[in-house]
C-alpha positions in Angstrom: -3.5 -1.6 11.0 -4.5 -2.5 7.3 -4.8 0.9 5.0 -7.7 0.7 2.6 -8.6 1.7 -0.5 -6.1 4.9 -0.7 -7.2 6.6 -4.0 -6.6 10.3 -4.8 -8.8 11.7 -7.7 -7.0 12.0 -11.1 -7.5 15.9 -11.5 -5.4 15.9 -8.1 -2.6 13.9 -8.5 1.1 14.6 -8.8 0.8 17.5 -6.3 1.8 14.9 -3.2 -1.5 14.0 -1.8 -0.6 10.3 -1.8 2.3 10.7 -0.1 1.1 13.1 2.5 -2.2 11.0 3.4 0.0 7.8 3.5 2.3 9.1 5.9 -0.6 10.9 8.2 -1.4 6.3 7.9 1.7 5.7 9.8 1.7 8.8 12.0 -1.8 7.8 13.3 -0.8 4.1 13.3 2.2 5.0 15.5 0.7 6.9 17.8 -2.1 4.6 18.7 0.7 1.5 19.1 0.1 -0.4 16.1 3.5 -2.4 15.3 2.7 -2.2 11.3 0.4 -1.4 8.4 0.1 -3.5 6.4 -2.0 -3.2 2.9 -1.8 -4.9 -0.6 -2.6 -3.7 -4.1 -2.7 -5.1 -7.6 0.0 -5.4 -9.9 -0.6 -3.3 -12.4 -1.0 -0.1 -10.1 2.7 0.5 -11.1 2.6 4.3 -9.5 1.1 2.6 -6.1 3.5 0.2 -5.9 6.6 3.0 -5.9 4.4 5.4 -3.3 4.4 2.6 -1.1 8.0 1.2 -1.3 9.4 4.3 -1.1 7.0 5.3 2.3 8.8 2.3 3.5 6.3 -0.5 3.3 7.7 -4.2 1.4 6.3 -6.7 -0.2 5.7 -9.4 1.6 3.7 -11.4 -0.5 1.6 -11.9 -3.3 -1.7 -14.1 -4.1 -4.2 -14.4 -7.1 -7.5 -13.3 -6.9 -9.5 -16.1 -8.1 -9.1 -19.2 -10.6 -9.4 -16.6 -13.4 -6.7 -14.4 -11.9 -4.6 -17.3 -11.6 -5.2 -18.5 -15.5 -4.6 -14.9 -16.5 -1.3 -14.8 -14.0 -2.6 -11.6 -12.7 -1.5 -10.8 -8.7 -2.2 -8.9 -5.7 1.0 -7.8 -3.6 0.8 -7.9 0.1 2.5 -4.8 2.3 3.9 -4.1 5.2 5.5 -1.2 6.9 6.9 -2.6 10.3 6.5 1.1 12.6 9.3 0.3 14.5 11.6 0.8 11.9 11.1 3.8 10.4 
């Protein structure tokens, strides 16, 4: 399953929304039989990064966007959270 655009508004964060919706992800995930989620997100959402890592998800990879993003050294992670695991 690959999670999508997660984004909580900015007059609602720090309260735990993140968290919750990404671990109501895995729930459904698991309970439909997916093995993993996988999901990726740039490297300069710092905050995103350390909701996901610490929801158990690892990085797996990373790639550059585009020539530009490659020039500019700028990277998208790659995600996963194996269900199984957790």
């Amino acid at each position: 399953l690959e999670l999508r655009r997660m984004s909580v508004s900015r007059e609602q964060r720090r309260r735990g929304l993140a968290r919750a919706l990404c671990r109501e992800v895995l729930s459904f995930a698991r309970a439909r039989g997916f093995g993993a989620v996988v999901l990726s997100t740039s490297m300069v959402q710092v905050a995103a990064q350390r909701l996901y890592e610490g929801q158990g998800f690892r990085k797996v990879g990373a790639s550059s966007p585009s020539l530009l993003g490659t020039i500019l050294h700028f990277q998208i992670f790659h995600y996963r959270c194996d269900l199984g695991a957790r």
